[in-house]
C-alpha positions as a Markdown table, in Angstrom:
| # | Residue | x | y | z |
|---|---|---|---|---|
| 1 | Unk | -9.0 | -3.1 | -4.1 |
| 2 | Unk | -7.0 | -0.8 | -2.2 |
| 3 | Unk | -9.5 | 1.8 | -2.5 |
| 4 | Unk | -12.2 | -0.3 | -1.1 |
| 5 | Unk | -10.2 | -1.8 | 1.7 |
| 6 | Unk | -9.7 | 1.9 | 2.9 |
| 7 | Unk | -13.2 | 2.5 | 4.0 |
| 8 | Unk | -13.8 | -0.8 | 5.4 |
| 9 | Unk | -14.2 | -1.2 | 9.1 |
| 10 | Unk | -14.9 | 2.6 | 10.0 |
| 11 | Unk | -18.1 | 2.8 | 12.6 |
| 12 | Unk | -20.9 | 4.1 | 11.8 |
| 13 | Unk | -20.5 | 7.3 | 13.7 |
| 14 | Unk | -17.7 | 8.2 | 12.0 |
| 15 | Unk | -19.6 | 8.0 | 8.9 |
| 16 | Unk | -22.1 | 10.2 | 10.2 |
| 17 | Unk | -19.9 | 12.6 | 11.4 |
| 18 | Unk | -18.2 | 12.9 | 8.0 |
| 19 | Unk | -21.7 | 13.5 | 6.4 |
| 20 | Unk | -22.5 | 16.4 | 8.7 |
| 21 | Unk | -18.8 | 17.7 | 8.4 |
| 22 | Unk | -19.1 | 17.6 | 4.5 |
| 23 | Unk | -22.6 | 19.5 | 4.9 |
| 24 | Unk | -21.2 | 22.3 | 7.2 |
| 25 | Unk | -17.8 | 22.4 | 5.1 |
| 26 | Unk | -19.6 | 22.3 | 1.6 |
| 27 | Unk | -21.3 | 25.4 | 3.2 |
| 28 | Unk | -18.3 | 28.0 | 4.4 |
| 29 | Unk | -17.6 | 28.7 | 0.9 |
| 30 | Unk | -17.3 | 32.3 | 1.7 |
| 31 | Unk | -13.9 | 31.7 | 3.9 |
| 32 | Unk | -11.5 | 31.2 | 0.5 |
| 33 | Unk | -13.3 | 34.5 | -0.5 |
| 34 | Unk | -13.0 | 36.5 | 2.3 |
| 35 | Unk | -9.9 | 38.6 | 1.3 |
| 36 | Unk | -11.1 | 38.8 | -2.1 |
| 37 | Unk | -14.5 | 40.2 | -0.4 |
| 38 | Unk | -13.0 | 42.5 | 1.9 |
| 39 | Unk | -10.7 | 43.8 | -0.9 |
| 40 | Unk | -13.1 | 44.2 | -3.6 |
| 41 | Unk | -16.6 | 44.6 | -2.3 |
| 42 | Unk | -15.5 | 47.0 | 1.0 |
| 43 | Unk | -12.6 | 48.5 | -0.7 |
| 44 | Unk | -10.6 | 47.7 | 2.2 |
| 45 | Unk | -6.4 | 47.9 | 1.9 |
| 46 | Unk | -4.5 | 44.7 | 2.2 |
| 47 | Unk | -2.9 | 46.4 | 5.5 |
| 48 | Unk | -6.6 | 46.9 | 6.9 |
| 49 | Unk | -7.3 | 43.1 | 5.6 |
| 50 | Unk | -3.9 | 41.7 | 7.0 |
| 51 | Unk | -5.6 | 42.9 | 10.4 |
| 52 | Unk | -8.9 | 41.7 | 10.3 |
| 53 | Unk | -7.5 | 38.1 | 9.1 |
| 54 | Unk | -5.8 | 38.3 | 12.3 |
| 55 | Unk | -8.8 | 38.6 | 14.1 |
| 56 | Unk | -10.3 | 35.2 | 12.4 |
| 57 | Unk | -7.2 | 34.1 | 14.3 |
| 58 | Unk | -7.6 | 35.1 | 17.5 |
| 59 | Unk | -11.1 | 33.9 | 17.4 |
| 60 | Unk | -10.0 | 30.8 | 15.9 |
| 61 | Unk | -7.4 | 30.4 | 19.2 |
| 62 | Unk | -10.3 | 31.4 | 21.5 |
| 63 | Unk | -12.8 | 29.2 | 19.8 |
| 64 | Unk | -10.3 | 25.9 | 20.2 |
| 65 | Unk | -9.4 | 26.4 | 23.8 |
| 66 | Unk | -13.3 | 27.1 | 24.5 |
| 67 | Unk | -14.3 | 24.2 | 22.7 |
| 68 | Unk | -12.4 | 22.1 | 24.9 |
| 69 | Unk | -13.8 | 23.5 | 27.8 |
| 70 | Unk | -17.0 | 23.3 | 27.2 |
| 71 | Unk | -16.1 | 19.5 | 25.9 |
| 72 | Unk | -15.2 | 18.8 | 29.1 |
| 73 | Unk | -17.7 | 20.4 | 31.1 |
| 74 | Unk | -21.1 | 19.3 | 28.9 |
| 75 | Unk | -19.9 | 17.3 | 26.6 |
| 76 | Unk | -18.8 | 16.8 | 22.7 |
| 77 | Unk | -22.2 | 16.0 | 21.5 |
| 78 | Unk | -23.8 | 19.4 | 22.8 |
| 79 | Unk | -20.8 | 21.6 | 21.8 |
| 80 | Unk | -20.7 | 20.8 | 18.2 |
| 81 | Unk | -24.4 | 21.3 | 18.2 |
| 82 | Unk | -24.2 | 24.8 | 20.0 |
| 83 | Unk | -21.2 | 25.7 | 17.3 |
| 84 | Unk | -22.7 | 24.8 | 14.4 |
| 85 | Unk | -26.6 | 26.3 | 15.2 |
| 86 | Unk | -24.9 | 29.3 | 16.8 |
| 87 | Unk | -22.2 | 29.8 | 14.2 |
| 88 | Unk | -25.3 | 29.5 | 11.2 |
| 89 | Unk | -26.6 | 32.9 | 12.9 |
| 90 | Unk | -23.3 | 34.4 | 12.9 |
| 91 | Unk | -22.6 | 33.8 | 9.2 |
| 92 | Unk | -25.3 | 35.6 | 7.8 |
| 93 | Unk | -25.1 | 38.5 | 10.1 |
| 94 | Unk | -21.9 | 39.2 | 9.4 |
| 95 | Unk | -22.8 | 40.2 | 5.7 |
| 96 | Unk | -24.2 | 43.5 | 7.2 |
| 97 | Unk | -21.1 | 44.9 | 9.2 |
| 98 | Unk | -19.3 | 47.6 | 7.2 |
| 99 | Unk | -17.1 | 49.3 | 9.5 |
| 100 | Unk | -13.6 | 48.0 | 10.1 |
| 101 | Unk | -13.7 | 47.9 | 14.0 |
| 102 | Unk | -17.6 | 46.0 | 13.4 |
| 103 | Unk | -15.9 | 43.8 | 11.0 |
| 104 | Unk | -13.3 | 42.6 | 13.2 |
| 105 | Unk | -15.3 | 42.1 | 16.2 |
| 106 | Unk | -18.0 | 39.8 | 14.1 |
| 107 | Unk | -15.5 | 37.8 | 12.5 |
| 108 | Unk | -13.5 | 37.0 | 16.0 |
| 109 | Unk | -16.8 | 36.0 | 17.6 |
| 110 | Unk | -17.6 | 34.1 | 14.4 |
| 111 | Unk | -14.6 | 32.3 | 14.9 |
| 112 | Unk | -14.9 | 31.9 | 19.0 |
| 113 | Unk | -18.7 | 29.7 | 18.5 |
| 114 | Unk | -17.9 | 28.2 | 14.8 |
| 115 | Unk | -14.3 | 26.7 | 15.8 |
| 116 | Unk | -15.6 | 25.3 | 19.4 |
| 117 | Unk | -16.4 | 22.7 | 17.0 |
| 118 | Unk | -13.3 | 21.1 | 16.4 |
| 119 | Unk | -11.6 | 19.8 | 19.9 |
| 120 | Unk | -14.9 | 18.4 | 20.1 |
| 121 | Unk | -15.1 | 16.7 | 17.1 |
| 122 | Unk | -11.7 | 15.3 | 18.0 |
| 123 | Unk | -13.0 | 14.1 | 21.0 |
| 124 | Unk | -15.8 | 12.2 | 19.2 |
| 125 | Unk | -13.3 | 10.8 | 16.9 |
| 126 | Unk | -11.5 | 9.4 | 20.4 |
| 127 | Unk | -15.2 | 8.0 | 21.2 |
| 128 | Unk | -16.4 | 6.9 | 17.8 |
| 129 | Unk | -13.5 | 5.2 | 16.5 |
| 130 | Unk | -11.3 | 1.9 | 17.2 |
| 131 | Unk | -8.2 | 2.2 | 18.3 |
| 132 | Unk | -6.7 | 0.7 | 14.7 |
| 133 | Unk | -9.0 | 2.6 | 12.6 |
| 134 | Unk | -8.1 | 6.2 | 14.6 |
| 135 | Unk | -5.7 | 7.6 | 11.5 |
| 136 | Unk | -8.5 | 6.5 | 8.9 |
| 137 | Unk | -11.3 | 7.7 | 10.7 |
| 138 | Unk | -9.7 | 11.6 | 10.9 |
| 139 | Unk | -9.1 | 10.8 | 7.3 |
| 140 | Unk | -12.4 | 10.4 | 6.5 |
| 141 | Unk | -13.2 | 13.8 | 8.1 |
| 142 | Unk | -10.9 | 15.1 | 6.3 |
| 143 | Unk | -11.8 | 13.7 | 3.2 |
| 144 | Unk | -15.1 | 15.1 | 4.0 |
| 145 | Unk | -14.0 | 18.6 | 4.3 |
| 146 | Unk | -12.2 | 18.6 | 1.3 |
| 147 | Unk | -14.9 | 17.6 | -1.0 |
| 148 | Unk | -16.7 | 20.2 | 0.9 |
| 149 | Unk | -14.1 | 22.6 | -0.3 |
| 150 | Unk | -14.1 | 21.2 | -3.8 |
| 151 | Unk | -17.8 | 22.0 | -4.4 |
| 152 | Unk | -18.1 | 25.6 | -2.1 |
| 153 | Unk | -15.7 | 27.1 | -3.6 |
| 154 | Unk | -16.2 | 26.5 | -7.4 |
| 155 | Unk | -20.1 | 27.0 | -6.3 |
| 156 | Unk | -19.0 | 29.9 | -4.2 |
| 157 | Unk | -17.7 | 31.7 | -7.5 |
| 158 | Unk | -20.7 | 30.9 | -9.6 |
| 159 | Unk | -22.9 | 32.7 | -6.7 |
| 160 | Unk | -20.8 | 35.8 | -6.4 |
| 161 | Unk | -21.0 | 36.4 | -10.5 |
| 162 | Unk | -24.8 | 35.7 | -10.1 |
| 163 | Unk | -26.0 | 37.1 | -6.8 |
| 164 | Unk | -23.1 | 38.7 | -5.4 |
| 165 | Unk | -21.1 | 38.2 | -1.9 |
| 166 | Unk | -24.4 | 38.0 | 0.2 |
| 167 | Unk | -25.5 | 35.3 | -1.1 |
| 168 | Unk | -22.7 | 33.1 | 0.3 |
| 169 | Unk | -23.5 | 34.7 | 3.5 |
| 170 | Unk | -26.9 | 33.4 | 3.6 |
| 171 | Unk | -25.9 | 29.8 | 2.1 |
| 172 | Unk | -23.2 | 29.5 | 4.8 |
| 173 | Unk | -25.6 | 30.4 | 7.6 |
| 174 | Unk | -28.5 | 27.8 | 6.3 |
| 175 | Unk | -25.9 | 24.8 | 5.7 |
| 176 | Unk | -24.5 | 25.4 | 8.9 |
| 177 | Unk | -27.7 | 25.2 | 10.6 |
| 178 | Unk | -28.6 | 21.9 | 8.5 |
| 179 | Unk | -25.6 | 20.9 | 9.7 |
| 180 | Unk | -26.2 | 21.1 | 13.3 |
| 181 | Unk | -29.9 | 19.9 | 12.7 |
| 182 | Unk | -28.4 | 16.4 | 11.0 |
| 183 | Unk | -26.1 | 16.2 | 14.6 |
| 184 | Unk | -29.0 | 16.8 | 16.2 |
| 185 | Unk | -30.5 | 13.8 | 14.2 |
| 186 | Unk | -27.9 | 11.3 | 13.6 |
| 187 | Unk | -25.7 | 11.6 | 16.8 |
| 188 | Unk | -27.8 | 12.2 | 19.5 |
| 189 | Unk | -25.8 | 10.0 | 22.5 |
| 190 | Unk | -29.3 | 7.8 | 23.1 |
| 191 | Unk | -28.4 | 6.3 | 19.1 |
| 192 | Unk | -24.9 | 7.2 | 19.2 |
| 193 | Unk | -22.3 | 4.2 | 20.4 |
| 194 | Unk | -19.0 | 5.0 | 22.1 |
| 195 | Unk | -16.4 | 2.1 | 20.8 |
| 196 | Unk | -13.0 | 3.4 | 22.0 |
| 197 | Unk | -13.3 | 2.8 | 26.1 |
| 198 | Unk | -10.0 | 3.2 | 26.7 |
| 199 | Unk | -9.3 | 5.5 | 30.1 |
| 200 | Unk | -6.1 | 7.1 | 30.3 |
| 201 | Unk | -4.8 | 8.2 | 34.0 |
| 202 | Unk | -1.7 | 9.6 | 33.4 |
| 203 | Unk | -2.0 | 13.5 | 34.4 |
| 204 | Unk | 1.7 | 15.1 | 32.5 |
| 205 | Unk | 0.0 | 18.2 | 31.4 |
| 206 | Unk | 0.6 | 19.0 | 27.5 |
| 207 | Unk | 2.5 | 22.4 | 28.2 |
| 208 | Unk | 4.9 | 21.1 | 30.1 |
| 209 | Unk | 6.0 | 18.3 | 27.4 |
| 210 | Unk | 9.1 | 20.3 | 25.8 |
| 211 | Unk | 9.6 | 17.4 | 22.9 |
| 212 | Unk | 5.2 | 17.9 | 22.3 |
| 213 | Unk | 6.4 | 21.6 | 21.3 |
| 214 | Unk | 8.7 | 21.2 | 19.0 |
| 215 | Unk | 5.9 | 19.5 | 17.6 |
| 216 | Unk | 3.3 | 22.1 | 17.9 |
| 217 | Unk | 6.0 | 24.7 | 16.8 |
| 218 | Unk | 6.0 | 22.6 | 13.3 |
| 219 | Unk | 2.7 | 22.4 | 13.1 |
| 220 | Unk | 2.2 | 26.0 | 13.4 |
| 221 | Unk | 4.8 | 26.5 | 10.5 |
| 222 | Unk | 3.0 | 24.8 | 8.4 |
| 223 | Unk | -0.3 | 26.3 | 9.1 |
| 224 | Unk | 1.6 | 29.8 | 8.4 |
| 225 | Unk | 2.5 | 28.3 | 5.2 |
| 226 | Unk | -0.7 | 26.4 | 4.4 |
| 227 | Unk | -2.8 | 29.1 | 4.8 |
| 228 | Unk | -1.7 | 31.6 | 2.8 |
| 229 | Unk | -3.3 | 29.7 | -0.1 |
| 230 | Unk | -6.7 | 30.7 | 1.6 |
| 231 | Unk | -5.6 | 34.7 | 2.0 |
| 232 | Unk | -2.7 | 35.4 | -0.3 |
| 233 | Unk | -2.5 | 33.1 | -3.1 |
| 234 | Unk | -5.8 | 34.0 | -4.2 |
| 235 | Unk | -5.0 | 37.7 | -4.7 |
| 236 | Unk | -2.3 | 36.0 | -6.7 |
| 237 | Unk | -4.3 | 34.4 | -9.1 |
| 238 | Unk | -6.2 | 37.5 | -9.5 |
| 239 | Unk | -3.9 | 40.4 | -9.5 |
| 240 | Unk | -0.9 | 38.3 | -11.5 |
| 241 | Unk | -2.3 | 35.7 | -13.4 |
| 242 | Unk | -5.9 | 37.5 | -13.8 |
| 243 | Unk | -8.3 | 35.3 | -12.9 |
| 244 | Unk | -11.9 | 35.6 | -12.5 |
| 245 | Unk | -13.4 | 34.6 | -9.2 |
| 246 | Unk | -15.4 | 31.8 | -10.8 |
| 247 | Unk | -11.6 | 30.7 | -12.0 |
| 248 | Unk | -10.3 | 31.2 | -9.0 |
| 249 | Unk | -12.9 | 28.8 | -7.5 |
| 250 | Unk | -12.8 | 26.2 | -9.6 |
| 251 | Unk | -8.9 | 25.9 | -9.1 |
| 252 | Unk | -9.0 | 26.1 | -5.2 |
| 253 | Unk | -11.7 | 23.7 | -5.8 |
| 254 | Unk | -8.9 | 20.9 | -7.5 |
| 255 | Unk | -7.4 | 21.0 | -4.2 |
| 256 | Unk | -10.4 | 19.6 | -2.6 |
| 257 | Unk | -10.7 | 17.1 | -5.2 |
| 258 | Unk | -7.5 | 15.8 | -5.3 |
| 259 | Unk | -7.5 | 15.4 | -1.6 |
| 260 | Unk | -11.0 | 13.8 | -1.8 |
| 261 | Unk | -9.8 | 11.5 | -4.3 |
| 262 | Unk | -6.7 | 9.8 | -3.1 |
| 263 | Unk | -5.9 | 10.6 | 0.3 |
| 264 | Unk | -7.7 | 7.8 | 2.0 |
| 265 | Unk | -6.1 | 5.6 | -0.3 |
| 266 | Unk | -2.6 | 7.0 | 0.2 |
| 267 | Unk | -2.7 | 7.1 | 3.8 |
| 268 | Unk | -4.1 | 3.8 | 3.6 |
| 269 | Unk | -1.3 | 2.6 | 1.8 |
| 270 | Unk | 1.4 | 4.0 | 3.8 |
| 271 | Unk | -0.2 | 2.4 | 7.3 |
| 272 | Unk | 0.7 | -0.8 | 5.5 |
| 273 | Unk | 4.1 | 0.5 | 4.9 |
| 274 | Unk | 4.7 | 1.5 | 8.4 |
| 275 | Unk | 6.8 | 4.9 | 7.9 |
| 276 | Unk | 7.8 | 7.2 | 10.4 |
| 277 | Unk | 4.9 | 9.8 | 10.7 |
| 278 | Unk | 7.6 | 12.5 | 11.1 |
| 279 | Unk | 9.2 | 11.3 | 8.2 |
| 280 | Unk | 6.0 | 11.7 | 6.1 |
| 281 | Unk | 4.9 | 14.7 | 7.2 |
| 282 | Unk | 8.6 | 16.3 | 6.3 |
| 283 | Unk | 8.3 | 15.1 | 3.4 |
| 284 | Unk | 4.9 | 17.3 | 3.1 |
| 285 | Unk | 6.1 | 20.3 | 4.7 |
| 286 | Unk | 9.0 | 19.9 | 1.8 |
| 287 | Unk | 6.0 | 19.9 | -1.2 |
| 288 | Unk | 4.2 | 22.6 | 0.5 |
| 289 | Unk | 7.5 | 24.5 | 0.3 |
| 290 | Unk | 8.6 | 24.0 | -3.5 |
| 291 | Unk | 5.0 | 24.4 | -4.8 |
| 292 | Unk | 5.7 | 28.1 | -3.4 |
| 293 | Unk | 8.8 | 28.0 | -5.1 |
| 294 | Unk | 7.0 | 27.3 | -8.4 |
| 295 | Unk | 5.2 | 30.0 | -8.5 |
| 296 | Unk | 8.8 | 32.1 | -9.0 |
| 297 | Unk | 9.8 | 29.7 | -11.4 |
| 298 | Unk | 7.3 | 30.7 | -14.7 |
| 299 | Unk | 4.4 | 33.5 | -15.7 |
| 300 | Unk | 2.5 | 30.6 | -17.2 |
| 301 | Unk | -0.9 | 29.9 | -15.5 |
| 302 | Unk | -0.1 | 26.0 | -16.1 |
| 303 | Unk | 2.2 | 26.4 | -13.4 |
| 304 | Unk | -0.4 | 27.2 | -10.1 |
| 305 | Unk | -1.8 | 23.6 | -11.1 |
| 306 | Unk | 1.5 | 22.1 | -10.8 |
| 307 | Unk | 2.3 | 24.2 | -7.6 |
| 308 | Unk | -1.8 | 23.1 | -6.0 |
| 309 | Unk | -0.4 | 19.2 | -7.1 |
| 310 | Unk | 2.7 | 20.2 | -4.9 |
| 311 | Unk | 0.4 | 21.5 | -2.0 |
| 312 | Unk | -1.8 | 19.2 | -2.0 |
| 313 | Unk | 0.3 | 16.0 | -1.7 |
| 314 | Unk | 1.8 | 17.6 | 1.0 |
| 315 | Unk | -1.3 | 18.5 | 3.0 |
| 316 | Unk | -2.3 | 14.8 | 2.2 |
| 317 | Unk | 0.8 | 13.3 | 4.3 |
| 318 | Unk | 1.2 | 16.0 | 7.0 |
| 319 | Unk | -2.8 | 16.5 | 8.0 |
| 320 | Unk | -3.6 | 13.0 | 9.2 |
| 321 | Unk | -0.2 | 12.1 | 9.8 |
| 322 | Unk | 0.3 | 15.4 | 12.3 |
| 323 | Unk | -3.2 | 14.4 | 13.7 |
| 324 | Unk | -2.5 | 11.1 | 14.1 |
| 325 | Unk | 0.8 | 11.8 | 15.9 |
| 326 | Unk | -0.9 | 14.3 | 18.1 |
| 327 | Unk | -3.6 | 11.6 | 19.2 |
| 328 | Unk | -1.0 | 8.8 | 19.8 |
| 329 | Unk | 1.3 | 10.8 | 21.8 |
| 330 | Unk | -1.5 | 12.6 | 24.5 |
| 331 | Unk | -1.6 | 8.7 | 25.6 |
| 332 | Unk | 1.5 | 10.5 | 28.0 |
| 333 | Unk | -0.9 | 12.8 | 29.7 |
| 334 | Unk | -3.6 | 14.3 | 29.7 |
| 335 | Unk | -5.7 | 13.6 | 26.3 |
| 336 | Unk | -7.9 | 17.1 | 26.1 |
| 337 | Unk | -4.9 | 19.8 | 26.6 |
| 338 | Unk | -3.0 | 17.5 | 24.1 |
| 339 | Unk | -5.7 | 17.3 | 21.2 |
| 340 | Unk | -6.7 | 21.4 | 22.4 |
| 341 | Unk | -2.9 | 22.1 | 22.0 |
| 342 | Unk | -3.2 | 20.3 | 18.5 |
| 343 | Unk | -6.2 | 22.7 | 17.5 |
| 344 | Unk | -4.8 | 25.8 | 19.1 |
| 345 | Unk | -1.4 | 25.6 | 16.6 |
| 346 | Unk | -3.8 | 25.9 | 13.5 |
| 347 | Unk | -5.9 | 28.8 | 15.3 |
| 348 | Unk | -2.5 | 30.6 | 16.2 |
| 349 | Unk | -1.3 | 30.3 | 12.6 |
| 350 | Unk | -4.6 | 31.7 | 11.4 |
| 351 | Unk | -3.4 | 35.0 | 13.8 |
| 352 | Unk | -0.2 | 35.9 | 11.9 |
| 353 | Unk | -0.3 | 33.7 | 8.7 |
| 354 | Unk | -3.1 | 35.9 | 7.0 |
| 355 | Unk | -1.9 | 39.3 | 8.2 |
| 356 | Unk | 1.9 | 38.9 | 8.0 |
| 357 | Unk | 1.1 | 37.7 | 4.3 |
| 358 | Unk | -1.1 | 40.8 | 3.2 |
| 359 | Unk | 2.0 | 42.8 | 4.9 |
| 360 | Unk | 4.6 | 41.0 | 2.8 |
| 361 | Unk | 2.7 | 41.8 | 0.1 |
| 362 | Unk | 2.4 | 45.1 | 0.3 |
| 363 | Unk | 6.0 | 45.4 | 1.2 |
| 364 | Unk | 7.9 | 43.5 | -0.5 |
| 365 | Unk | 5.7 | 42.2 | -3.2 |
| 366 | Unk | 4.5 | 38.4 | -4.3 |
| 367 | Unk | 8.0 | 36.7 | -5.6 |
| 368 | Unk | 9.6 | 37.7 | -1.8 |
| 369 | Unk | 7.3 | 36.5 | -0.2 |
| 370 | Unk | 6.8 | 33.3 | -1.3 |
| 371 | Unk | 10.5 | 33.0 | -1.2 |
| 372 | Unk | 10.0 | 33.4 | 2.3 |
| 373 | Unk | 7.8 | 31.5 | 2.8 |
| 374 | Unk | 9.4 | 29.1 | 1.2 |
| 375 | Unk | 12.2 | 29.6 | 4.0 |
| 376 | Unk | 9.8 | 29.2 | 6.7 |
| 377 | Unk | 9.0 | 25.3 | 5.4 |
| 378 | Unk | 12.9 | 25.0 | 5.8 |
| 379 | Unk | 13.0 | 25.9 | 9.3 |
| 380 | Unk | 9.8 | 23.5 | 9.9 |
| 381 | Unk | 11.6 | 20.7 | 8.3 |
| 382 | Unk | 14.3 | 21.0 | 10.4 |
| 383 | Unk | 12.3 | 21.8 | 13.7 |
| 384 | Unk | 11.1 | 18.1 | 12.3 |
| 385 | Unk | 14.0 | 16.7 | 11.9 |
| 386 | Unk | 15.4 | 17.4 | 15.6 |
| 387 | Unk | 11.6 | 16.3 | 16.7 |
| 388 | Unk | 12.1 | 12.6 | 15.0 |
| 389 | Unk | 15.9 | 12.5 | 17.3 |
| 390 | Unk | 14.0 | 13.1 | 20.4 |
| 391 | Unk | 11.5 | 11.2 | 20.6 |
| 392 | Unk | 12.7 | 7.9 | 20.4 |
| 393 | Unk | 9.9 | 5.3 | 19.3 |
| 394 | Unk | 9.0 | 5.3 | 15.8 |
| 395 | Unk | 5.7 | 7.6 | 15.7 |
């Protein structure tokens, strides 16, 4: 019953936007493979493939704050269009670059056009969505990008033992542009219907709000944290534990599942409850950290699915419950710079989280850097902590 009740009420825009997230998602299978590709296939060093992950970060910052311009200047509809058609180009060219300077420069301009899609799908979120289903609706997207990552990646594996690392170039490229087609289709603003009319006048700009940073500073923690099972933890599973790729896959691919599964439910069931949204996402941010930690704890492979379990409860309270927090509080100012701000933390942990982790690694090994890592969930928790004693209503 609860399950059920958790979908009900969500517009039907929302729904469509979930499909077409799910489609393009399902599609960038080659993202939780890029370190291995860059590794194995180029034969590039982790110190060469720290840098060029930092590059998918910089892109991923520029991408955000020029998504949000152009949402504000043309629209939501036509940006998330332009990002995914444009981005389906970008995909499979990038398959052909082979020097390190060509690689870097095709996957920051990747990143510019393919994450201009996300302020503006915020923004349609704002549009589609009534005010009381606003934390369900994101979770819907999100549910829909984590099924998406539960079938690309275990299907990303199976392609690169059969056809090899191009192939996931070209099955990105044409799911992105069938992505952008069924926008095209589905959303177009003459069948699309705005619900949400509600007009906000205030004008406190977003970097001015000291208490919104403390906030954005936690977020990018976790990012930094979160990310390295995208970069990182996969060379783990391959270089420690010895897994295949189509292993590897298939476990990144639980994630998705899990989340897919019982997040909607969860969060569902926790709106009822009425907690503190900084309370639940420090609770996350303290999973993400032990399921780190569990990695030091045993040489048994059992143990990365008890530390994904970790991870992927807390991704489950702090994703929707950091979104939601982000789209309640811009009701102080200015909406876009709030929700851009918001996209812009993930971008800017995509800059240093990949890099500083291949680094560490190649420093200092695996077991210090996850207990680092481990310390940087600490310092999020607390920044956390001091965010829930400043802001005074319960948010």
């Amino acid at each position: 019953m609860l399950f059920r009740s958790s979908y009900l009420g969500l517009s039907r825009e929302v729904w469509y936007l979930s499909l077409i997230t799910l489609i393009n998602r399902a599609g960038t299978m080659v993202i939780p493979f890029l370190s291995l590709y860059l590794t194995k296939d180029k034969g590039y060093s982790l110190a060469q493939v720290g840098w060029i992950m930092s590059f998918f970060g910089l892109g991923s910052v520029v991408g955000s704050w020029l998504g949000g311009k152009l949402t504000d200047r043309i629209g939501y509809y036509k940006t998330m269009a332009g990002s995914l058609l444009l981005s389906s180009a970008f995909f499979v060219s990038l398959q052909y670059l082979d020097s390190f300077v060509s690689l870097c420069a095709g996957i920051f301009l990747l990143m510019c056009v393919a994450d201009a899609f996300r302020p503006a799908m915020f923004v349609a979120l704002n549009a589609y969505s009534k005010p009381e289903n606003k934390t369900r609706s994101v979770t819907l997207v999100r549910l829909a990008i984590n099924l998406g990552f539960a079938a690309g990646p275990a299907a990303g594996g199976l392609i690169i033992v059969t056809l090899g690392y191009g192939g996931l170039f070209w099955i990105d490229g044409l799911t992105s542009l069938f992505a952008g087609l069924a926008l095209l289709q589905l959303l177009h603003p003459k069948k699309a219907r705005t619900i949400d009319e509600e007009i906000f006048t205030n004008s406190r700009s977003a970097y001015s709000d000291g208490h919104y940073w403390i906030f954005i500073l936690s977020t990018i923690l976790f990012g930094f944290v979160f990310l390295q099972y995208f970069s990182t933890v996969p060379l783990y599973y391959k270089d420690v534990h010895f897994l295949t790729e189509a292993q590897i896959g298939l476990l990144i691919g639980l994630n998705g599942l899990i989340v897919f599964l019982l997040e909607m439910p969860l969060v569902h069931a926790l709106e009822k409850r009425n907690f503190s949204r900084i309370w639940l996402m420090f609770i996350g941010m303290l999973l993400l950290g032990l399921s780190f930690l569990a990695f030091n704890l045993s040489a048994w492979n059992g143990i990365l699915i008890l530390a994904l379990v970790l991870m992927s409860v807390g991704e489950m309270l702090v994703f929707p419950f950091s979104n939601s927090f982000a789209m309640e509080y811009s009701k102080r100012g200015k909406r876009g710079e709030y929700m851009a701000l918001y996209s812009i933390a993930f971008s800017v942990s995509h800059v240093f989280s990949h890099n500083a982790g291949m680094q560490s690694i190649h420093l200092f090994g695996f077991e210090m850097t996850w207990y680092g890592l481990v310390a940087i969930t600490v310092i999020g928790m607390g920044l956390l902590l001091l965010l829930r004693k400043v802001v005074k209503e319960k948010v």
